[in-house]
C-alpha positions in Angstrom: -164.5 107.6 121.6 -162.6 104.9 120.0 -159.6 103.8 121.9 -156.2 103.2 120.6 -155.4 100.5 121.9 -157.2 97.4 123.7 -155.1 97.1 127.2 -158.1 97.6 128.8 -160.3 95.8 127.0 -158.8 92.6 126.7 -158.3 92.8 130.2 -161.8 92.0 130.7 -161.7 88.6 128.9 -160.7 86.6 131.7 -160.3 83.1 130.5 -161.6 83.7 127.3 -160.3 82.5 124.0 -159.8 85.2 121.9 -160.6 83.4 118.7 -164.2 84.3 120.8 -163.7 87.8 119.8 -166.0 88.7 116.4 -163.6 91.0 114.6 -164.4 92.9 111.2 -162.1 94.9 109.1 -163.7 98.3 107.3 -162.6 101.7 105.5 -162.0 104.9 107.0 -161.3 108.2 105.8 -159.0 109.6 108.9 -157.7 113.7 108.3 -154.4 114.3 107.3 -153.4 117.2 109.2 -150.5 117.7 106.9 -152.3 117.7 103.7 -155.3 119.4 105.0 -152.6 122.6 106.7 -151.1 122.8 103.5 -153.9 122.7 101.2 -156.4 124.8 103.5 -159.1 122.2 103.4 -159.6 119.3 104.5 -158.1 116.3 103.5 -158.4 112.6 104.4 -156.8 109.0 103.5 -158.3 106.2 104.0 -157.4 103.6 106.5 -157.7 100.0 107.0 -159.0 99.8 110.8 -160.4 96.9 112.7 -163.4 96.1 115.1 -163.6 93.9 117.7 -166.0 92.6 119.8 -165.6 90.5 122.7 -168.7 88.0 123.6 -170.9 88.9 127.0 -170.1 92.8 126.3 -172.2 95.3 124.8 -170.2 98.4 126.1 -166.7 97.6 125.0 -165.7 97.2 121.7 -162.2 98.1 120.0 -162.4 100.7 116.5 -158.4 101.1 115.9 -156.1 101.0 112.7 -155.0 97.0 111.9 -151.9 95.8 112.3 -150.2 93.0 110.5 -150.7 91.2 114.2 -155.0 91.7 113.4 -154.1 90.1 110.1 -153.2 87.2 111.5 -155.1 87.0 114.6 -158.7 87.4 112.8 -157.2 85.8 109.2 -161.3 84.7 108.3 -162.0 88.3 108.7 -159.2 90.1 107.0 -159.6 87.6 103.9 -163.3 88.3 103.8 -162.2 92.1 103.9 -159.7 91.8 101.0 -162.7 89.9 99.2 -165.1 92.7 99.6 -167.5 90.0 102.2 -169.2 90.6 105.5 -166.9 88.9 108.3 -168.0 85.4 108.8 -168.9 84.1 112.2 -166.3 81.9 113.3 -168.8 79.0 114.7 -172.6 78.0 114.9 -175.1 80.6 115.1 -176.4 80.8 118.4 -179.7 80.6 116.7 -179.3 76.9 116.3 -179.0 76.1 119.6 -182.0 74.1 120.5 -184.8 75.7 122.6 -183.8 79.0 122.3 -186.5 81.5 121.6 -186.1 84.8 118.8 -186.1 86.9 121.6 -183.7 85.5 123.6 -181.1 85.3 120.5 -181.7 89.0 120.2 -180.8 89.8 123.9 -177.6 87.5 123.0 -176.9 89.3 120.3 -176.6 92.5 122.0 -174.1 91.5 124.3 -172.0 90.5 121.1 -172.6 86.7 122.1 -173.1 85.6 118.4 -172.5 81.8 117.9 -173.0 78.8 120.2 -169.1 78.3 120.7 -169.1 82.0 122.0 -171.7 81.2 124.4 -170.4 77.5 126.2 -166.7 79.6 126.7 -168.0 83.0 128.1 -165.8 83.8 131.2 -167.7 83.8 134.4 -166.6 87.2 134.7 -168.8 88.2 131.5 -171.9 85.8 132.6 -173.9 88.4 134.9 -174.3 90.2 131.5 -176.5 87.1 129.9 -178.7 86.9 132.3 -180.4 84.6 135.4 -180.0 81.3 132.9 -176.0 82.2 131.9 -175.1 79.1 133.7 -178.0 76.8 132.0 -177.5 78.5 128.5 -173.5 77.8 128.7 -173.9 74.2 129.7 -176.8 73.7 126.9 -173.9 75.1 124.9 -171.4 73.1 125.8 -173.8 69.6 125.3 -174.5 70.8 121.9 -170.7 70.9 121.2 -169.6 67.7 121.9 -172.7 66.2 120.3 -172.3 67.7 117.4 -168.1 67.7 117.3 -167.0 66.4 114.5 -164.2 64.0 116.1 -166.9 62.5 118.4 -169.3 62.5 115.1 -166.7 60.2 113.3 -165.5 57.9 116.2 -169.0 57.2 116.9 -170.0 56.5 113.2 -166.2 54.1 113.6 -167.8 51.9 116.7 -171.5 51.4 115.1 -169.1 50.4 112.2 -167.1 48.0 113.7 -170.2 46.6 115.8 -172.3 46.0 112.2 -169.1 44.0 111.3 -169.3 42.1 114.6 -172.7 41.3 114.0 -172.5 39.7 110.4 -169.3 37.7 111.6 -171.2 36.7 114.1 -174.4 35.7 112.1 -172.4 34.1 109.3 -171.0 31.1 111.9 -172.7 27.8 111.3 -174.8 26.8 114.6 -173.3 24.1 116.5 -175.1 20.9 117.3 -175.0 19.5 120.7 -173.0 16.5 121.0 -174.9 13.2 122.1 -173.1 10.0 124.1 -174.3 6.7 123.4 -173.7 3.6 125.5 -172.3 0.7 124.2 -174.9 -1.8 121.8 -175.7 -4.8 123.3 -174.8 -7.7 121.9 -176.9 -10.3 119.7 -176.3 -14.1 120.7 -179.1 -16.0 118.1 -182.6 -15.1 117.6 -183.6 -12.9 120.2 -181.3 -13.6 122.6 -179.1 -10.8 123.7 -175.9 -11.2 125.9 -174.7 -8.2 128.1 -171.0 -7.5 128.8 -171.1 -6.3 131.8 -173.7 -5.9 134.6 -174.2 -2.2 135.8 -173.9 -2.7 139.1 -171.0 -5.2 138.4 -173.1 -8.7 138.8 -172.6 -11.5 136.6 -176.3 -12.0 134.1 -178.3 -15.1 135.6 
């Protein structure tokens, strides 16, 4: 049965962004009761209508007519519609996330869990249908976000910048030589004889 309306379902997403949601836009030819009484067979228009999936479900989906509202809620999915595209994932594909076995995509697949950003913000109320690792495969998530975000990406590349310039200042500086005191000369008085101003120890010479 395809519902209506999504009360119910959205109720369901907790915390969860709904820019999660994987949402597609299709054709389908829906009776026209009017048309179909009047000309005594059936006849049908065509429909814009919208599916929506919610990540960590694989029992609940939404098959309705769009509304201008879906339009601008899902606006990577309606353009790929109008452009006669399949609906681009909104994020990474959860295959890339490191470690993660075929198998193990598939099962995330099936509960509509599709790219790695869906995955590191599933709802705890959604995480009993992952599986026994939920909470290890949503913190691996979550690591591989902020290591690969692109902010962090480009203040990081900034410091090792800014360090490589600190480095060549610092190599460029002329090395500094210690500075040596001398005491005073004696002096000479004739051939080899010298004459000392003043005793150390303040004694007079002999």
């Amino acid at each position: 049965m395809e519902p209506n309306f999504d009360s119910s379902f959205t109720s369901s997403f907790g915390n969860q962004s709904q820019s999660l949601n994987h949402a597609s836009f299709y054709w389908k030819a829906v009776e026209n009761q009017f048309q179909t009484e009047a000309q005594g067979k059936p006849v049908h228009d065509n429909k814009v209508y919208i599916l929506i999936m919610c990540p960590g479900q694989n029992n609940q989906e939404v098959r309705r007519p769009c509304t201008d509202q879906d339009k601008k809620d899902y606006p990577q999915a309606w353009q790929a519609f109008v452009d006669n595209k399949v609906s681009p994932l909104n994020g990474v594909p959860i295959e890339l996330l490191p470690g993660l076995l075929p198998s193990r995509v598939e099962q995330l697949k099936y509960v509509n869990i599709r790219t790695i950003e869906q995955m590191a913000e599933l709802s705890d109320g959604n995480m009993h249908n992952v599986g026994m690792d939920a909470n290890q495969l949503r913190t691996m998530a979550k690591a591989f976000i902020a290591k690969n975000n692109p902010r962090i990406i480009e203040l990081e590349t900034q410091l090792a910048s800014m360090q490589a310039q600190i480095d060549e200042l610092l190599k460029a500086q002329p090395t500094q030589q210690p500075v040596v005191k001398r005491g005073r000369k004696p002096k000479m008085n004739g051939a080899n004889h010298v004459t000392l101003d003043a005793d150390p120890v303040g004694h007079s010479a002999p």
